[in-house]
N, C-alpha and C positions, 0 to 999 in steps of 0.2 A: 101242147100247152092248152089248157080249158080259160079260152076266153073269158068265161064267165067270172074265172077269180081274179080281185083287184086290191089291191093291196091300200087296206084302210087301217094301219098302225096308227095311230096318232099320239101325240101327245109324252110321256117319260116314259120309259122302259128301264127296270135294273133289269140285269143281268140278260139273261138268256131268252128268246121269245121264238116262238114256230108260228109260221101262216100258212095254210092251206087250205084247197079248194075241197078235198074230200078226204077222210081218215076213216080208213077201216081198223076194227080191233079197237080193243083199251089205248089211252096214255096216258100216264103219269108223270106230273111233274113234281119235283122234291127240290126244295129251293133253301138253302141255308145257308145264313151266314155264317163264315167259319168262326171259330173261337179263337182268340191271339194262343198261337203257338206255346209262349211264356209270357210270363210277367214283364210287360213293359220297365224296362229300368233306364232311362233319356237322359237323366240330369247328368250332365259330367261329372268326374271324380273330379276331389279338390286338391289341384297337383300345386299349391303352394300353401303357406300355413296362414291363415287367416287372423290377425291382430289387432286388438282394441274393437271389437265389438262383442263383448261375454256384454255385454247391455241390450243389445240389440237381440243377440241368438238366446237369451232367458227369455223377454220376450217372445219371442218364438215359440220358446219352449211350453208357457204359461197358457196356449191360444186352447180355447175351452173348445170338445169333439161334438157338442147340442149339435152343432150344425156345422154349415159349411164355410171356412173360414179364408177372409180374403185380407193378405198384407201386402199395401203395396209401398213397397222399398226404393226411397228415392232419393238423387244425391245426382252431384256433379257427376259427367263424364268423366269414368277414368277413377270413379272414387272407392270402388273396390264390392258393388253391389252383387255384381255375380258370383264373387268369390265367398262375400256372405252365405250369398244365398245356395250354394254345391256345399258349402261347408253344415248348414243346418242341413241339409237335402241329406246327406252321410251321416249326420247322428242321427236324426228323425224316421233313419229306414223302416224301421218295425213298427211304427205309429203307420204305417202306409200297405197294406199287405199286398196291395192290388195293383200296385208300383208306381211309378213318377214319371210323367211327361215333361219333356222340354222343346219351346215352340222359341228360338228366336224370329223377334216378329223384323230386324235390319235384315233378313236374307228372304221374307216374301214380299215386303213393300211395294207395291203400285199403284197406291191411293184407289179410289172409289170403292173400299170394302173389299177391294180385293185380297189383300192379305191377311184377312179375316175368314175370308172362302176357302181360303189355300190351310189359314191355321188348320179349321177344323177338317179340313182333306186328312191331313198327318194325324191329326188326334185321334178321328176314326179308323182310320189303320193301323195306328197303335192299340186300339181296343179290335183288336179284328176285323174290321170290314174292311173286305175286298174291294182293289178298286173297281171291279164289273157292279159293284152294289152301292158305290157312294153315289148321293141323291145330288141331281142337278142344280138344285137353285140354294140360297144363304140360309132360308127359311128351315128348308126341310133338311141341312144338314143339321143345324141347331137343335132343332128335336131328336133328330139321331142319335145325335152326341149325348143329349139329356138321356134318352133309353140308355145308351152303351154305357152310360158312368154311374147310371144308377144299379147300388148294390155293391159297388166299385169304390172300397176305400182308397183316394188317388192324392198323391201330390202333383200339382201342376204349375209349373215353372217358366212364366213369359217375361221370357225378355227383349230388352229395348221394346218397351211399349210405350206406343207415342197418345193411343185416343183411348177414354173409357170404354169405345164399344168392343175395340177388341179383347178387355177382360173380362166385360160380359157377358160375350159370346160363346165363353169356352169355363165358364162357372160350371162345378159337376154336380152331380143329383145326390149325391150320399153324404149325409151327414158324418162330420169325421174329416170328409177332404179337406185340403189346404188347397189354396193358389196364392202362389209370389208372383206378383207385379212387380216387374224390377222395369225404372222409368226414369230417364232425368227430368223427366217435368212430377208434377207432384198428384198431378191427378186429383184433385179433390173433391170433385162431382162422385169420386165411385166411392163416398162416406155415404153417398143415399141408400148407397148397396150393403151399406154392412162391413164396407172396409176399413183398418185400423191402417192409417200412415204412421209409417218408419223410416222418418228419415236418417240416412247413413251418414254419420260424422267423420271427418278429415280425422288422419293420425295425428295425435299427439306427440309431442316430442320425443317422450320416451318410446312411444309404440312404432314409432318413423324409424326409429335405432333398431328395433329388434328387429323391424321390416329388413334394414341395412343388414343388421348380425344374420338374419336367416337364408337370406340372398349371397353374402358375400365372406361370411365367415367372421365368429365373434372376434375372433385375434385380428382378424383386420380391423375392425372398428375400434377395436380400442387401441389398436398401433396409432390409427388419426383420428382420434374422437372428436377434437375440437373442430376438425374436418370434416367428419363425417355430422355433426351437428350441424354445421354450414348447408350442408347438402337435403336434409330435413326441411330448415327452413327454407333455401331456395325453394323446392320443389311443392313448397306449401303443404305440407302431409297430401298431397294425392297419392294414393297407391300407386297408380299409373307410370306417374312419373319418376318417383322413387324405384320402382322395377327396373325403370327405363335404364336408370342412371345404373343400376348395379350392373346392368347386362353389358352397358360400355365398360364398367370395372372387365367384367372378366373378360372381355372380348376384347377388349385394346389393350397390345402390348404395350407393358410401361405407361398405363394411366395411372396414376394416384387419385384417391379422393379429392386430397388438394390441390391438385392440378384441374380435375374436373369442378370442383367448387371455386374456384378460381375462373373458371371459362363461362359457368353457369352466374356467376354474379353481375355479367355483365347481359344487361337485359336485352342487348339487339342479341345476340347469341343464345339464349338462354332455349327458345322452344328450338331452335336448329339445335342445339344441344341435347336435349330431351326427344333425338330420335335413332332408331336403327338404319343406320341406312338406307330411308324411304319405309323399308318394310314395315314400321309398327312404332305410330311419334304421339304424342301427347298431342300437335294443333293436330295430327287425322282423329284422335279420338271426341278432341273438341266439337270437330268442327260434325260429326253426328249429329250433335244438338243443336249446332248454327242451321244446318241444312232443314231441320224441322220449324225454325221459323218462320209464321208469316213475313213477306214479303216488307212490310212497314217496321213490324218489330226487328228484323235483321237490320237493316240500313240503320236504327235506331241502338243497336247494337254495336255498329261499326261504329257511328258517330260520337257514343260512350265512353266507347273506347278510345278515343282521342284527350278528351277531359285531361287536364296534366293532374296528380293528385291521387291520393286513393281512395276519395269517398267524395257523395255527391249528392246534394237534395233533389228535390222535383226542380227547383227554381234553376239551379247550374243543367241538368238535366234539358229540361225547357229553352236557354239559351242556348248551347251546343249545337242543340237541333235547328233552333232557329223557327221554333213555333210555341206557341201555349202553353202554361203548366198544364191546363186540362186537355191539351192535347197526347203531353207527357205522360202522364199517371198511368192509362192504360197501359201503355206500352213498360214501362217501369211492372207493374202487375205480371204483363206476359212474360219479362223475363226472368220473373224471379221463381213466378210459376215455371220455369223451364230448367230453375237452378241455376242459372246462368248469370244471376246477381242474387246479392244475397242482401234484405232489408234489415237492417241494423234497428236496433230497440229505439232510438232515438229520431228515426223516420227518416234518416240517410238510406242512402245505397250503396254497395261496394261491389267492384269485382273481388273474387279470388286474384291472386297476381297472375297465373296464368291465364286466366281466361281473359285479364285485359291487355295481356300479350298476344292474345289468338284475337280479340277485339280489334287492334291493332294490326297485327298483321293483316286482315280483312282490310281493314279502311286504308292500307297502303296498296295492296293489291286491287282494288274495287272503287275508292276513291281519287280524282284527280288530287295534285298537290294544291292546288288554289281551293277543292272544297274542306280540303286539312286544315289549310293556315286558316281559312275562315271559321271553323270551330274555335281555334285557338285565339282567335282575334274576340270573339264573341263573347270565350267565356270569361278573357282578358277583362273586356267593356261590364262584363256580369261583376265581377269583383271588384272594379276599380269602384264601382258605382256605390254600392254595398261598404267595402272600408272607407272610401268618402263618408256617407253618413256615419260611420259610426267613429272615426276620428272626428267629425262635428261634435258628434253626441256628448261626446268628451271631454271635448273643450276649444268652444262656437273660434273664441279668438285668437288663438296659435299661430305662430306664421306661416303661412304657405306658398307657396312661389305660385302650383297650379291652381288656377282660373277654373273652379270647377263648376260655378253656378250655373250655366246655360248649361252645364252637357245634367247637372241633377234636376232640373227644371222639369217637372209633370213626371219625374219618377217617384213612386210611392220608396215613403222612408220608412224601414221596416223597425226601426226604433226609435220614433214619434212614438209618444202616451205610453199609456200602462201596460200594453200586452205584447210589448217586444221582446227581447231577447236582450238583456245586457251586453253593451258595447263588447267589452273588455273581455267579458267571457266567450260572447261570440269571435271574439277577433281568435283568441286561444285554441277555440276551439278549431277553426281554420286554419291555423298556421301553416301546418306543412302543405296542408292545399296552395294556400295563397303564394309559397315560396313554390312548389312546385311552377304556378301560372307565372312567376316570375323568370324562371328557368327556361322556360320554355318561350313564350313570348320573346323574350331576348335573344333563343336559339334563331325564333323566324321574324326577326328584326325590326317586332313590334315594340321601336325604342317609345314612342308620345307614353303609352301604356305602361314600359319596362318603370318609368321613371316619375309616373306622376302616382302609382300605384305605391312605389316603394315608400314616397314621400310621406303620402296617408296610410302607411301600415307601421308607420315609426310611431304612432303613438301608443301600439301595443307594450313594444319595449322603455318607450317611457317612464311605463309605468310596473311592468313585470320586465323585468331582465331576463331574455334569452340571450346569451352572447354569439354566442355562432350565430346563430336566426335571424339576428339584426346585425352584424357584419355581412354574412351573404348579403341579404337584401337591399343592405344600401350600396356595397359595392355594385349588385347588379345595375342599379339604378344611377349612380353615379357613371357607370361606362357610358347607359343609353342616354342619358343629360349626354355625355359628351358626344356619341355620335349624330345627338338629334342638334347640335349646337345650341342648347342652350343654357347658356352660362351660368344666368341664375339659378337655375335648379341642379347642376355641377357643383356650384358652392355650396348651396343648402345642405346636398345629399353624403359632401364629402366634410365638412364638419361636423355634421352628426355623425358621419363614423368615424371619426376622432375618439367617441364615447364609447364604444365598445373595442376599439383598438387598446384605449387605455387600460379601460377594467381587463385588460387581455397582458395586459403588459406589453403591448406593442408600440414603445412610446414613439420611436424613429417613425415608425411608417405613420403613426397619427399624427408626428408634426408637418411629413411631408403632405398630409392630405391636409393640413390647417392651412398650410403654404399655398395649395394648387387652392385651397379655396379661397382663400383671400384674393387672390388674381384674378377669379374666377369674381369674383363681389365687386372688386373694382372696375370689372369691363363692366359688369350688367348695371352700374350707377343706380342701385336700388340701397336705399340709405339705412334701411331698418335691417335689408341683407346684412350690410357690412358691421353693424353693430351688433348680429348674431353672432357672424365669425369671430370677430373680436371676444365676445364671453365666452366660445368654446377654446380659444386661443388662452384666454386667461385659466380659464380649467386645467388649460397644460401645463402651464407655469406655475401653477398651487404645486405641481410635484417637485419644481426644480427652482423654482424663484417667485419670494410669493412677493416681492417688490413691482418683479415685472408684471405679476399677476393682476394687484389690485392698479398698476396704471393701465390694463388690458380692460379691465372693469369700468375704470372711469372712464375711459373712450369711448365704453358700449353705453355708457348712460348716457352721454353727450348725446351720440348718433339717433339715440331709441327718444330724445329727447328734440331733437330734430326732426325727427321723422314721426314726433305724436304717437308713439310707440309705449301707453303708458305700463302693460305688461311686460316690455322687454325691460322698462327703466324699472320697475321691482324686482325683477329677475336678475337682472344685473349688480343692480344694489344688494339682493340677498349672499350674492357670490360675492359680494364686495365685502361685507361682514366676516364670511368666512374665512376670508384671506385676511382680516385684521385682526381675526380672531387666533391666527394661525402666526401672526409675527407677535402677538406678547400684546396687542393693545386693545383689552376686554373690553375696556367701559368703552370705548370708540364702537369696538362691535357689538356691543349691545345696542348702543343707540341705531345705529346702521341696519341690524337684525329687524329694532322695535318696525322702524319704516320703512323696512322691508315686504315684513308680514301685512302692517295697514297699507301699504301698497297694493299687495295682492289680493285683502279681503275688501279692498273696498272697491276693485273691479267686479264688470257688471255680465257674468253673473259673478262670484266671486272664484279665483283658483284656489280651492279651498285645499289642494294637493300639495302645492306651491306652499302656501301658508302653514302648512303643516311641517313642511319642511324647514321651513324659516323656524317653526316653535322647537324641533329639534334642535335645531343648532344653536338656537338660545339656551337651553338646558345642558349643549355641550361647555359653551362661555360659563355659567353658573359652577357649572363642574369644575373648570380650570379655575374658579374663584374661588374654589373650596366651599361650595355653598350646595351642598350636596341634594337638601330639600327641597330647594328651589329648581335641582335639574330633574331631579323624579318627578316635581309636577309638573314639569316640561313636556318631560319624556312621555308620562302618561296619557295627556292630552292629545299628543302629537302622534302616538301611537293608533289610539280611538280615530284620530279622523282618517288616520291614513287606512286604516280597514274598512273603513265606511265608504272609501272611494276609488278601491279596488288597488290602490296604491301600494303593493304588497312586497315589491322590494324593499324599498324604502321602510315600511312595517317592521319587517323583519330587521334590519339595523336597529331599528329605535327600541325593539325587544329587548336585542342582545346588551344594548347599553346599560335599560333597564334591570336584566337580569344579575348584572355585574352588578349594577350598585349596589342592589341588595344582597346576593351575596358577598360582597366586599364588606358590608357591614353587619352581616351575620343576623339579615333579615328570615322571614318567614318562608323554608324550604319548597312550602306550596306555592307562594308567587313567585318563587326564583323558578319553579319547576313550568309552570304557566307560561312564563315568558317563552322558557325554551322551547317546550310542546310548541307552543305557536309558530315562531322561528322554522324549528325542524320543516313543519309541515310546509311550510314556503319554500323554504331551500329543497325538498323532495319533491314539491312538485315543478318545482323550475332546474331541476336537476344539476345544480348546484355541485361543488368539488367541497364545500364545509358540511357537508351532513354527516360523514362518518366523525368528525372532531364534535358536532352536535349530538350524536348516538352517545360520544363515550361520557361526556360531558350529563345526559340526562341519566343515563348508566352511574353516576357517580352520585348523584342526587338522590336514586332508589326510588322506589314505587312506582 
């Protein structure tokens, strides 16, 4: 060995290197990188037929060859983006001569860039470089890959791409290429690059059916269509899941559609449903996107997932958490940016149904039960707070059993002045939310809440008739007055559902709940209570005794007259009209009507709803007098205020009377038409059982 040689390599080395101390003779070294064998071809075939996106793949189609073209495709887990995207990959072949890479980036994941290093590892071996010649560091792979793809018309295909940098790392040099970003988050920083986002839309109904027809055979689907519909919607048009569901068709002996749409509608069952056997479920494919969020936004995920309800603003969001809307926002951002909520034009937020089933199962498995109920408790306190004010809003002096002032005390009222939200319509527009919070709370035996919540969410129905809507919610309220013992709000809550028991035709059970309320009035010794009960008591009797009726009425004015009650004692008196009106003695209830209505207008502020109603029923007396002019100008009046004050069931009766008269007297087809338009459009949006008799009826009128 020649002491003298010492071994100073330093620094990278590709491929092959010689050292030594003395060389006799020539030597040549010849260093090449090989050329790829063949045409790289990576992107999978598309082994199922890909549905409802000719929107998306014309797009596609459309992407101009100037340069190098970057779309990245993004959509819920599970929503069908790589099936898009193999499916353009096979018609697009010949736009590509130099052929198609495919990196998924969920099989190199190790954070710090790493799976960025490793993408372009494969991509340069895909273009031929040996791995004796791939360059050691992120830097000079990058440039590599720029030389090997330039000249190189390429499609390049990543997927689960979770950060900008790994798409920009692997952009190719020749104008004409394409790369698919295929992502659940949306990625919108990589628009500074020149990227077009395309977001992949859920199946539609129809396209959910042919998904079902192509998977499990068109003769099956239509043997149970109305079942195989069923299973469309469960599955929310996710591709995923819809797959899912077919593969248990054909895999379980003796499944039916309808038996699996039947197992899937119930939602603890529904993601355990929506799996193979462990092997391949709708929450693993969720839960990809769950595991890519930061740490703050997951837990804020979990906690969303709780919310009872299927939509939610910053404010319900904010409470939940149990921190700041401005703490909230971000976090609502991250995950919408992630697909994982979807922001609604209206500046709500929603999950998809599954993913606040996969929401849910997280915050069962990862949260204790005490930080559950306390979600639920919070967003309880968030709502009761919020329909307090806006049953205030309303109407300030309404009876009410709960003592809300100290708990609204230094809460801002979000409809005070001019740039709130209308009560009524806000209340509408939360409804299935706020029965949802009802539901639920009562499930974890938040009865103070169940029951003081239901109390102030009756003035929606007041005034728009839901029936179902306001039978659930006083019922619910009524149990938790009983297990919270208290009486008073037991009576309150079980008289007012007297009023939609009735309009239900459920006379027996509303008498038995007038009964338990009454009982219920006379323990709590609250004097204007028991003169409420009495008037809805009398409402029952208008069907079956209007004797017993109007001495149920004078009892209520006595009490409401006793107890300084001056709105009960017009309220009272207005039903007392009604019932006199209703046994043959007009001129009595006219008078009774007159001081009725200045009862109610000349409270401060005035019930101008109330009084409206009082001017209809005066117009029905005029009617029974045969004095037909004098009930149109009733009716008309009474109509105008009752639209001005959101009072829209009641509207809509005062309509229909109107419409009859005139046409009864062979008025002008356009006002008779007017009325009913108006009509309809109440009864459709309160989903009413008379609007098909209203269809045929404007049907008969023309135009």
């Amino acid at each position: 060995m020649n002491e003298g040689v010492r071994n100073e390599n330093s620094g990278d080395v590709y491929g092959p290197s010689i050292q030594a101390g003395q060389i006799f003779g020539g030597v040549t070294f010849q260093v090449v990188e090989r050329a790829p064998a063949e045409r790289p071809d990576e992107v999978p075939a598309p082994v199922v037929r890909c549905v409802n996106h000719e929107r998306e793949l014309a797009l596609l189609d459309g992407r101009a060859v100037a340069r190098v073209g970057l779309d990245v495709l993004s959509g819920l887990p599970g929503i069908g983006k790589t099936t898009l995207a193999v499916e353009w990959a096979a018609r697009a072949r010949d736009r590509f001569p130099d052929g198609q890479l495919y990196i998924d980036f969920a099989k190199l994941r190790d954070g710090a860039g790493g799976d960025v290093f490793r993408a372009l590892g494969r991509a340069l071996r895909s273009l031929g470089v040996g791995d004796d010649y791939l360059p050691a560091s992120l830097e000079e792979r990058g440039a590599r890959y720029r030389s090997r793809s330039a000249g190189r018309r390429l499609l390049v295909v990543l997927d689960n791409v979770s950060q900008p940098a790994q798409v920009r790392a692997l952009l190719p040099k020749e104008p004409g290429s394409v790369v698919l970003a295929l992502s659940s988050s949306r990625l919108g920083e990589l628009t500074l690059d020149g990227a077009r986002l395309v977001p992949v839309p859920l199946l539609d109904a129809k396209s959910g059916l042919e998904l079902l027809a192509d998977r499990c055979g068109a003769d099956a689907v239509e043997a149970e269509r109305p079942a195989a519909e069923r299973l469309v919607e469960l599955c929310g048009g996710l591709p995923e899941a819809l797959g899912i569901a077919a593969a248990r068709l054909a895999t379980a002996p003796g499944l039916t559609m309808s038996r699996l749409a039947d197992e899937l509608a119930d939602e603890c069952r529904r993601l355990a449903g929506l799996s193979l056997r462990g092997e391949r479920s709708v929450s693993a494919v969720l839960s990809l996107g769950y595991r890519e969020l930061p740490p703050e936004a997951a837990r804020a995920y979990r906690l969303w997932g709780l919310i009872p309800g299927r939509s939610f603003d910053a404010g319900t969001a904010a409470a939940a958490a149990g921190f700041a809307v401005e703490a909230a926002e971000p976090l609502l951002h991250v995950l919408a940016g992630a697909n994982l909520l979807e922001a609604t034009a209206d500046g709500r937020h929603r999950f998809h149904d599954l993913v606040r089933l996969h929401a849910l199962e997280r915050a069962e498995a990862e949260e204790t039960p005490d930080v559950r109920r306390a979600v639920v408790e919070r967003v309880a306190t968030h709502y009761l707070a919020l329909t307090a004010f806006a049953d205030l809003a309303v109407r300030r002096d309404r009876l009410r059993i709960a003592d809300l002032g100290a708990f609204l005390a230094g809460v801002e009222d979000p409809f005070a002045g001019g740039g709130g939200p209308a009560p009524l319509a806000w209340l509408d527009a939360e409804r299935d939310n706020i029965l949802a919070v009802l539901r639920q709370a009562r499930r974890d035996g938040l009865h103070r809440h169940v029951w003081q919540l239901a109390e102030v969410f009756t003035v929606l129905f007041l005034n728009r008739r839901r029936l179902p809507d306001w039978r659930e919610s006083l019922e619910l309220g009524a149990a938790s007055a009983a297990d919270a013992l208290v009486p008073a709000a037991e009576a309150r809550l079980r008289s007012l559902l007297s009023r939609p028991l009735m309009d239900l035709g459920e006379y027996e059970q509303a008498y038995a709940e007038l009964t338990t309320a009454a009982a219920c009035a006379e323990v709590s010794g609250h004097v204007v209570l028991r003169a409420s009960v009495l008037e809805f008591t009398g409402r029952y009797w208008d069907l079956f005794d209007v004797s017993r009726a109007m001495a149920a009425y004078r009892g209520s004015v006595e009490l409401n007259l006793e107890g300084e009650e001056p709105r009960g004692v017009a309220i009272a008196t207005y039903f007392l009209g009604c019932a006199q009106d209703a046994a043959g003695r007009r001129d009595e209830a006219l008078r009774t009507l007159r001081a009725a209505r200045d009862g109610l207008l000349g409270l401060t502020p005035p019930d101008r709803r109330m009084a409206a109603r009082a001017t209809a029923s005066l117009g029905d007396v005029h009617e029974h007098l045969g004095d037909l002019a004098a009930a149109v100008g009733e009716w008309t009046e009474a109509a105008g205020v009752l639209g001005e004050v959101g009072a829209t069931y009641y509207e809509a009766r005062v309509r229909l009377r109107l419409a009859r008269a005139v046409e009864g007297v062979g008025g002008a087809r356009d006002v008779v038409r007017g009325h009913v338009v108006r009509a309809l459009e109440i009864h459709e949006a309160g989903g009413s059982g008379e609007v098909e008799g209203l269809r045929e009826w404007l049907g008969r009128l023309g135009g």
